[in-house]
N, C-alpha and C positions, 0 to 999 in steps of 0.2 A: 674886449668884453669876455667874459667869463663863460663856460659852458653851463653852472650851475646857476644863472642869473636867467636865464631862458627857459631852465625847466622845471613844469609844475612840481608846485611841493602838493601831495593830497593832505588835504585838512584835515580826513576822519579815517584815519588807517582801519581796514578791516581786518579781522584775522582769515587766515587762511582756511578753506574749508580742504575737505578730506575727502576721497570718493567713501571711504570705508567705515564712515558713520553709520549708525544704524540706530533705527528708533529707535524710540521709548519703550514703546510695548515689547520688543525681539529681547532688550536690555535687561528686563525686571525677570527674575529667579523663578524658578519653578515654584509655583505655591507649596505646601506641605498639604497631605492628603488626609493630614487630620485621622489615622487609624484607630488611635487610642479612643477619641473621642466616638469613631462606631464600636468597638467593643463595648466602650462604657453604655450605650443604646441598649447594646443588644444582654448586657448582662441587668440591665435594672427595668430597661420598660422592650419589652425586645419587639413590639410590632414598628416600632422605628427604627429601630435596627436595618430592615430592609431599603428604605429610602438611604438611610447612610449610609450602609454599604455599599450600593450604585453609587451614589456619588464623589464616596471617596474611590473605589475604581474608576471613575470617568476627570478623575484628576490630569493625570497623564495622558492621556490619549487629549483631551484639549490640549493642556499646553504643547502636545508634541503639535498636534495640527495648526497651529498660532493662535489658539484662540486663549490668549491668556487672561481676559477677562470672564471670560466662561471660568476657564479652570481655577481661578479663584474664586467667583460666585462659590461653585460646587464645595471647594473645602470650606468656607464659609458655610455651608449650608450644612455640610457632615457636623462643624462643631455646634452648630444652634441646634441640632438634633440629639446630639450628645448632651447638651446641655439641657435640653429639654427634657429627655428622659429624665435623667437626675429631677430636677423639678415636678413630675409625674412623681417618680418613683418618693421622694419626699413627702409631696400630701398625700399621699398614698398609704404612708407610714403613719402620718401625723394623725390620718382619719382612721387607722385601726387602732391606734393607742385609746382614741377617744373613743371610740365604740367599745374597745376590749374596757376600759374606765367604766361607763357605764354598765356596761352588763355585770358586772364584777361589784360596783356600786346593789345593784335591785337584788343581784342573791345574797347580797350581804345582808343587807336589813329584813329581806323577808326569810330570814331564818336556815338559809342554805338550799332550800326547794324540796321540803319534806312534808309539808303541810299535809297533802294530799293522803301518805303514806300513812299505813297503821300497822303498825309493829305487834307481831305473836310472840308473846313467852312460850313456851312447850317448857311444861315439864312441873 
């Protein structure tokens, strides 16, 4: 008899694990801290500005601590603020065109806004 006749064959081979694995979460990249998106804050609606900037500072300091789902919340949260401004800053524009419209409308038709006024010749 054979030596290879006596001994189990495994049915479901595994593959080899590694001590040197390392999760998912240690694995995934520094988030981006989204900078441009607090400038863009702070140049068009800047009282957001402040929240964005803490937390695209507080970017790194999570991910360095492991908390990489913080640290991505945060940069997420710099660009919705970013983006928000911009939408602020947008009706923002959109509602002084129309008020500047209007106002520009009523002195047109009421004659420039002299009614009141009475004009001297001398002479």
């Amino acid at each position: 008899m054979s030596s290879s006749a006596t001994d189990p064959i495994p049915s479901d081979p595994t593959p080899p694990t590694t001590a040197a694995r390392t999760s998912d979460e240690s694995a995934r990249p520094r988030p981006s801290a989204n900078a441009g998106w607090a400038v863009a804050s702070a140049l068009f609606f800047w009282p957001l500005a402040f929240s964005a900037f803490t937390h695209a500072f507080n970017v790194y300091p999570l991910w360095a601590s492991g908390d990489v789902d913080g640290a991505q919340d945060a940069s997420d949260r710099v660009r919705r603020l970013g983006q928000l401004s911009l939408w602020i800053f947008g009706g923002l524009l959109i509602l002084f065109a129309i008020l500047y419209t209007l106002v520009a409308v009523a002195v047109i038709t009421h004659g420039g806004g002299h009614h009141g006024v009475m004009h001297y010749r001398y002479g």
